[in-house]
C-alpha positions in Angstrom: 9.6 212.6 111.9 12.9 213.1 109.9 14.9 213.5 113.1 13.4 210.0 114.3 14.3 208.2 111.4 17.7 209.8 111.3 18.2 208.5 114.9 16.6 205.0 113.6 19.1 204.9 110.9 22.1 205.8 113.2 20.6 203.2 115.6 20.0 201.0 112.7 24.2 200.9 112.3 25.1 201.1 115.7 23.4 197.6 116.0 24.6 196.3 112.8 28.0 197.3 114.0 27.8 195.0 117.1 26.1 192.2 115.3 22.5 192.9 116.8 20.8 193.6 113.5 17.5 191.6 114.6 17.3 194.4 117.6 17.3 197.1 114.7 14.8 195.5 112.9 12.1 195.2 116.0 13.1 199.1 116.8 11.6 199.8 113.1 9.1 197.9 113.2 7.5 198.3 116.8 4.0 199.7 117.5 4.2 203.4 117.9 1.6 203.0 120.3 3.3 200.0 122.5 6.4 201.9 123.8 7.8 205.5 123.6 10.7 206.4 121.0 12.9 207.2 123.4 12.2 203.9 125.7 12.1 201.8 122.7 16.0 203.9 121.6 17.2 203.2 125.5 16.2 199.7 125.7 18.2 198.6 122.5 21.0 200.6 123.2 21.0 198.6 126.8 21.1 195.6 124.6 23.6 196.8 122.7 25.9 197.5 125.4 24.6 193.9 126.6 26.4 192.1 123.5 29.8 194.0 124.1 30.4 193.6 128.2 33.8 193.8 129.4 35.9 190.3 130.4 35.9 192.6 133.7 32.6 192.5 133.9 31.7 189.0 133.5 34.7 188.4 136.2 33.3 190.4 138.7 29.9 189.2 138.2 30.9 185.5 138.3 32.9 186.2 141.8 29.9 187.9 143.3 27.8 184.7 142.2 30.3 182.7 143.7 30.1 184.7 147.1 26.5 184.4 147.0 26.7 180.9 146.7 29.1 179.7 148.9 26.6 182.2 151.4 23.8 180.1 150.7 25.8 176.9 151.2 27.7 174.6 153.8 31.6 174.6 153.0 32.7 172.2 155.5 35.8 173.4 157.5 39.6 172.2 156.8 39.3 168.9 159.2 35.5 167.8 157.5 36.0 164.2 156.1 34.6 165.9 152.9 37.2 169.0 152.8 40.2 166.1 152.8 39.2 164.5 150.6 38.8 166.8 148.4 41.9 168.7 149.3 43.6 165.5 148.7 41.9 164.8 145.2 43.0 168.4 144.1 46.6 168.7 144.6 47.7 170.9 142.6 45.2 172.2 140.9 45.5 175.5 142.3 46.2 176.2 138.8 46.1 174.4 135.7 45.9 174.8 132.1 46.6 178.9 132.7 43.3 178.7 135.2 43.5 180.1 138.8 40.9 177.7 140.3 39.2 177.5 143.4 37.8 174.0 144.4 35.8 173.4 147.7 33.2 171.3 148.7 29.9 171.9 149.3 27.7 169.8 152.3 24.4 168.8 150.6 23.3 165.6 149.8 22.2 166.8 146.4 24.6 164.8 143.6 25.9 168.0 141.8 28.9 170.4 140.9 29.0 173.3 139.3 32.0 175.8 137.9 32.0 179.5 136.9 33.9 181.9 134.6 36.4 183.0 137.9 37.6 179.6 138.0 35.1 178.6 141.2 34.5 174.9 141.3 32.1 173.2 143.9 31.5 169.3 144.4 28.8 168.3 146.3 29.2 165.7 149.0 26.1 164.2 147.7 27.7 163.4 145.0 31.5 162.8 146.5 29.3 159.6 148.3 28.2 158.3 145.1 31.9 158.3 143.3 34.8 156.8 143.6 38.2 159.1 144.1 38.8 158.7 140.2 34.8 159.7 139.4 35.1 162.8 141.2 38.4 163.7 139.4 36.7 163.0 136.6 33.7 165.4 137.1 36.5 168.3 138.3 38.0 167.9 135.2 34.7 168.3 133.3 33.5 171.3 135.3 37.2 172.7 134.7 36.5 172.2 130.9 33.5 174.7 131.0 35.9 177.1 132.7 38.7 176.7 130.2 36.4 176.9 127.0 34.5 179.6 128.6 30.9 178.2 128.2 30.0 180.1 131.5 30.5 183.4 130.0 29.2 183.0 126.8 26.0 181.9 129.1 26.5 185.2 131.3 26.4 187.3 128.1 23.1 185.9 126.9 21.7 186.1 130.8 22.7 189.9 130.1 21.1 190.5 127.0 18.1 188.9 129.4 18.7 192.0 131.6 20.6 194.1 129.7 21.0 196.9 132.4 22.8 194.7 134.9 25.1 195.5 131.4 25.6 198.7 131.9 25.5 199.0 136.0 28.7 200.5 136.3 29.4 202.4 133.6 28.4 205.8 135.4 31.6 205.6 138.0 33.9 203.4 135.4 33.5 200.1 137.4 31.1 197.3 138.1 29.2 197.7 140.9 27.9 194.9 143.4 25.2 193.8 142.6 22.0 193.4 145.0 20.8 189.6 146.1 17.7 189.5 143.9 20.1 190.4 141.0 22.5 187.8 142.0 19.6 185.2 142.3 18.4 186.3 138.9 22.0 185.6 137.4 22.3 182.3 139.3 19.0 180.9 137.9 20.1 181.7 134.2 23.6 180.8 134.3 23.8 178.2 136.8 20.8 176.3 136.7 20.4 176.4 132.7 21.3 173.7 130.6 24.7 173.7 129.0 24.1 173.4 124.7 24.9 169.4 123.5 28.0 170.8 122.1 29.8 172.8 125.0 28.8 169.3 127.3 30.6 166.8 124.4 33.6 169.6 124.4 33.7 169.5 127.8 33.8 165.9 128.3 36.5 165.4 126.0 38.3 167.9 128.2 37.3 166.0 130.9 39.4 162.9 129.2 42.6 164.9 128.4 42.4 165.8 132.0 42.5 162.4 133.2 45.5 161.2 131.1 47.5 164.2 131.5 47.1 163.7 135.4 47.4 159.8 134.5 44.2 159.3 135.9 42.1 156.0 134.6 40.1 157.8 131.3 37.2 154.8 132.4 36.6 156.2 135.5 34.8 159.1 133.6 32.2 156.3 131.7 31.4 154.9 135.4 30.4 158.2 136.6 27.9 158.7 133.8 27.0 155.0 134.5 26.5 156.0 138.2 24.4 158.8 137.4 22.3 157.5 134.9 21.2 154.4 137.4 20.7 157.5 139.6 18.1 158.8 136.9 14.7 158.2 138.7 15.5 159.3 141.7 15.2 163.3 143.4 17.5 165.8 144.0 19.9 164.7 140.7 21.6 168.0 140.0 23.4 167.2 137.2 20.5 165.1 135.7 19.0 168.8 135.9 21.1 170.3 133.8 23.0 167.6 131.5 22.5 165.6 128.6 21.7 161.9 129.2 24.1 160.2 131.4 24.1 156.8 129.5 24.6 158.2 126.2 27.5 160.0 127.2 29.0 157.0 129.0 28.6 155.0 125.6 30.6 158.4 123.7 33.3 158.0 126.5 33.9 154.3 126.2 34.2 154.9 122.3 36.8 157.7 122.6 38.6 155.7 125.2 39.7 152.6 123.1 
């Protein structure tokens, strides 16, 4: 008994040291009957090791996601319509703003985009057909904004304290290992298809503006997307409805910040 409670107090500060004090407190409270001591010490350790994954983690894991999705998806060769237009929309941005980005176009008639911690950005040509030239800058620069105020891995490192021992996969040999497609799926669904928090959305909008008018792109072109989309509202297949706040209030925002 003394030995446990020694190993619960140095557990106790382990967690407290890496800010996870409501783990400790479900460790010292949990039914002696519901889990073993030492599944109940390996579990909140995982988390624990969970809350302090490497950048070099969350890298790897983003670029396997990326993999994985462009696997799953149409990327329409350089000579597509869609793939010069986009090209053509993008100059330049092979970098920006101290981001290595890579920006391709997806062929699904779902209107979406997406962007992840490696600096992968993908644009639907669902939604390309919906948007005018200056809209779809508009939404680059927004999905660029999550990249540069790294929403996506804060989002990673809650999807790993989900599944804390996709944490800790490659510790044994010093690296990260790749991960299998059911664990890729499972990291997809959780950062990917999740909604973004009211605040990181609003942030990344208003990066989504400075974009524009450092490119000298119209800033109004970014209100008539959210127009777009919200008329867009009761129909299917609306990725961004999915997983954004509503399109008509943030038009309304834009239009306000604009003047």
């Amino acid at each position: 008994m003394r030995t446990k409670l020694g190993l619960l107090t140095g557990l106790s500060s382990m967690l407290a040291a890496t800010g996870m004090v409501g783990v400790a407190a479900f460790v010292l409270v949990a039914p002696a009957h519901s889990q073993s001591f030492g599944d109940v010490l390996g579990s909140a350790k995982k988390v624990a090791q969970a809350a302090t994954v490497s950048d070099a983690q969350i890298v790897s894991y983003f670029s396997q996601m990326s993999v994985e999705m462009d696997r799953q998806n149409t990327i329409p060769p350089a000579k597509n319509p869609y793939a010069v237009r986009l090209a053509k929309l993008t100059t330049g941005l092979a970098s920006y703003d101290g981001l290595n980005l890579n920006i391709k176009a997806y062929l699904a008639n779902d209107v979406n985009a997406f962007a992840m911690g490696d600096g992968t950005v993908r644009v639907y040509s669902g939604l390309m057909d919906k948007m005018t030239d200056d809209e779809v800058r508009c939404v680059i620069g927004h999905e660029i904004g999550h990249v540069k105020l790294e929403h996506g891995k804060k989002r990673m490192k809650m999807a790993l304290q989900k599944d804390a021992a996709l944490s800790v996969a490659g510790t044994a040999s010093g690296g990260v290992r790749k991960l299998a497609s059911s664990e890729l799926g499972g990291l997809i669904g959780n950062v990917l298809t999740a909604q973004h928090s009211q605040a990181a959305e609003t942030a990344a909008d208003d990066y989504a503006l400075t974009f524009m008018a450092a490119k000298s792109y119209p800033q109004p072109a970014c209100a008539t997307a959210m127009d777009k989309l919200a008329a867009l509202g009761g129909g299917g297949g609306i990725g961004l409805l999915k997983t954004h706040p509503d399109p008509a209030q943030r038009a309304k925002r834009m239009r306000a910040k604009i003047k």
